[in-house]
C-alpha positions as CSV (number, residue, x, y, z in Angstrom):
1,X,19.0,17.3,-72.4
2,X,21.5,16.0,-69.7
3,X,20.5,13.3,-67.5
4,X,21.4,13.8,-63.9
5,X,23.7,11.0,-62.3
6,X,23.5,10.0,-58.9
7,X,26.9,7.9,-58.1
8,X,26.6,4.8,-55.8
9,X,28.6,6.8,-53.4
10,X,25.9,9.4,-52.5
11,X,23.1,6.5,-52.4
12,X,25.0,4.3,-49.6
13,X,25.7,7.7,-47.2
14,X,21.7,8.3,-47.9
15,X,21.4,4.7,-46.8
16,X,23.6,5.0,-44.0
17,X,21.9,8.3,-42.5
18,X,18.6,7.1,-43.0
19,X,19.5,3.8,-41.2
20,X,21.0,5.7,-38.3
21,X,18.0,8.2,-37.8
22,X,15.8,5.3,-37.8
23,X,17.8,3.1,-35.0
24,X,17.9,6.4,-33.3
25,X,13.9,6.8,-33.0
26,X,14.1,3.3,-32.2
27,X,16.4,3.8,-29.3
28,X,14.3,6.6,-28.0
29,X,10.9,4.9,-28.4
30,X,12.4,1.5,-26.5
31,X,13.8,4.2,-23.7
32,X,10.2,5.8,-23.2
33,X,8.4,2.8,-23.2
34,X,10.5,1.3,-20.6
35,X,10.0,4.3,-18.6
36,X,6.4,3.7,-19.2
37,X,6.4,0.1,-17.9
38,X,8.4,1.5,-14.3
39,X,5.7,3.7,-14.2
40,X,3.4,1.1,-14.5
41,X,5.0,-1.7,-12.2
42,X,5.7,1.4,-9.5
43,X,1.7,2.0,-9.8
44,X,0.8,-2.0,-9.2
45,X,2.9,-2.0,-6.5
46,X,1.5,0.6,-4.4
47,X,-1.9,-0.1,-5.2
48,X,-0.6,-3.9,-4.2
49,X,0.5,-2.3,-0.6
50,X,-2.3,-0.1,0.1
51,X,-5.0,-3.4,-0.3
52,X,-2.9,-5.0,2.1
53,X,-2.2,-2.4,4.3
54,X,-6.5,-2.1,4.3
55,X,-7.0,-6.0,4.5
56,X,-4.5,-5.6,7.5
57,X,-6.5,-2.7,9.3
58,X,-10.0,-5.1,8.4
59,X,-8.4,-8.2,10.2
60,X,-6.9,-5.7,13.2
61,X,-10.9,-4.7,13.7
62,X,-12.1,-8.5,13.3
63,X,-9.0,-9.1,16.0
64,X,-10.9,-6.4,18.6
65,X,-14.5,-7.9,18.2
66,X,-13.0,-11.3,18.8
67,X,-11.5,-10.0,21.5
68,X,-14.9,-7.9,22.8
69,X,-16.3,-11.6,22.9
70,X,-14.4,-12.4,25.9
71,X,-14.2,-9.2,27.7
72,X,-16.8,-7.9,30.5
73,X,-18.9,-5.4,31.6
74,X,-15.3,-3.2,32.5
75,X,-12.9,-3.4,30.3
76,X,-8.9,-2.5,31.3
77,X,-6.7,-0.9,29.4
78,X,-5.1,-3.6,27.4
79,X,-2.4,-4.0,24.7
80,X,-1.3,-6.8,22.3
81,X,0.0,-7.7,18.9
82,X,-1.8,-9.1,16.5
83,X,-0.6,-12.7,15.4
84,X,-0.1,-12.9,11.6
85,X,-0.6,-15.4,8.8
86,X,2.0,-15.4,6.7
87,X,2.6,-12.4,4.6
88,X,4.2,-12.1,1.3
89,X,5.4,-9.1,2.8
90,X,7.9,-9.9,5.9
91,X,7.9,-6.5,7.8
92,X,4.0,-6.2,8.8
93,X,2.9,-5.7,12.5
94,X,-0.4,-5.0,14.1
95,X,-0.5,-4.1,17.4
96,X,-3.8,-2.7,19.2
97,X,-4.3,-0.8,22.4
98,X,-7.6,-0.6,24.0
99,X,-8.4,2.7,25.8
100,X,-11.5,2.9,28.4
101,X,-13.3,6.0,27.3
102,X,-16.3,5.8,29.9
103,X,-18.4,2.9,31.5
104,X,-20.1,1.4,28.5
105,X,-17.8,2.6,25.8
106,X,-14.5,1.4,24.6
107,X,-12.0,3.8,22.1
108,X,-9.5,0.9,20.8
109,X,-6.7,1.7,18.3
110,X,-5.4,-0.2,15.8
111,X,-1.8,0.4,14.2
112,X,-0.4,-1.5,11.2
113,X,3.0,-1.2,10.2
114,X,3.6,-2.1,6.6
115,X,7.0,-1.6,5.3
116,X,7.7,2.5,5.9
117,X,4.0,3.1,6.3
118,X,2.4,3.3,9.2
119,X,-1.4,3.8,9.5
120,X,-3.4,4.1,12.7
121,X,-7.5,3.4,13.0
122,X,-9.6,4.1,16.0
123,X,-12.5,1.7,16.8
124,X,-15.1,2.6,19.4
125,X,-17.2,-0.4,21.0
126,X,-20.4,0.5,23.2
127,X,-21.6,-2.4,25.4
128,X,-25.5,-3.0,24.8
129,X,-27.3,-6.1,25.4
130,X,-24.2,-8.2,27.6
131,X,-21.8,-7.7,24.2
132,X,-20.4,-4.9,22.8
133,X,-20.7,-3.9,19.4
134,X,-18.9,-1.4,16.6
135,X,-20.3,2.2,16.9
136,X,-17.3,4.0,14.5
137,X,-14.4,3.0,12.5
138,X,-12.5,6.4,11.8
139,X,-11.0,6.2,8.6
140,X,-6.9,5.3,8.9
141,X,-4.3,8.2,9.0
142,X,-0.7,8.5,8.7
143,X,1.2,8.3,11.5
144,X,5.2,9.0,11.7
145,X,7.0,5.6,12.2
146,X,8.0,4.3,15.3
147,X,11.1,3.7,16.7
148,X,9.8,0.1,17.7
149,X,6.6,-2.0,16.9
């Protein structure tokens, strides 16, 4: 019966193959979990801009009733900027623009620029019992940006 020899030689390229294949599948799996982890950090980061871009359009409606406080039976068409706390984010603005719809009715919008987004809410006030209160909040849409804020 002959025994079959397997030199040292043959063994160490075995080795060496194996060893390669493995840091290969290595490689990959470190490349797809990295691609993973953007993925991840992209998604935290937009959900991270969309709460403040929200928080920002809550404190622009808090801004108008604030306002409402002060303002009479007639209201004129009035515009200002929001002053800000400061912002993580440097390139925020909030301006609001109040529109006279009729005599005891108020459309005011709000715009928020956040980075490259900009969003726009409408808020309509009605005047009842000397003050006026929130009758709508229309949900925010996307505007194109502005040249200037």
């Amino acid at each position: 019966m002959t025994r079959l020899r397997i030199s040292h030689k043959s063994r160490r390229g075995f080795a060496i193959i194996t060893a390669l294949v493995l840091m290969v599948l290595i490689a990959v799996c470190l490349l797809i979990l990295a691609d993973v982890f953007m993925g991840d950090m992209r998604a935290t980061r937009q959900i991270h801009r969309r709460a403040q871009m929200q928080e920002l359009l809550t404190a622009g409606t808090i801004d108008v009733l604030a306002h409402a406080r002060r303002w009479g039976r007639q209201v004129s068409p009035v515009r200002w900027r929001m002053p800000l706390p400061q912002l993580p984010v440097a390139d925020a603005a909030v301006r609001v623009r109040v529109e006279s719809s009729a005599q005891d009715r108020v459309r005011v919008k709000v715009n928020v620029l956040l980075g490259r987004v900009q969003r726009r809410q409408t808020v309509t006030l009605r005047r009842k019992d000397r003050r006026w209160i929130v009758t709508a909040v229309s949900p925010p849409s996307r505007e194109p940006l502005p040249k200037r804020l």
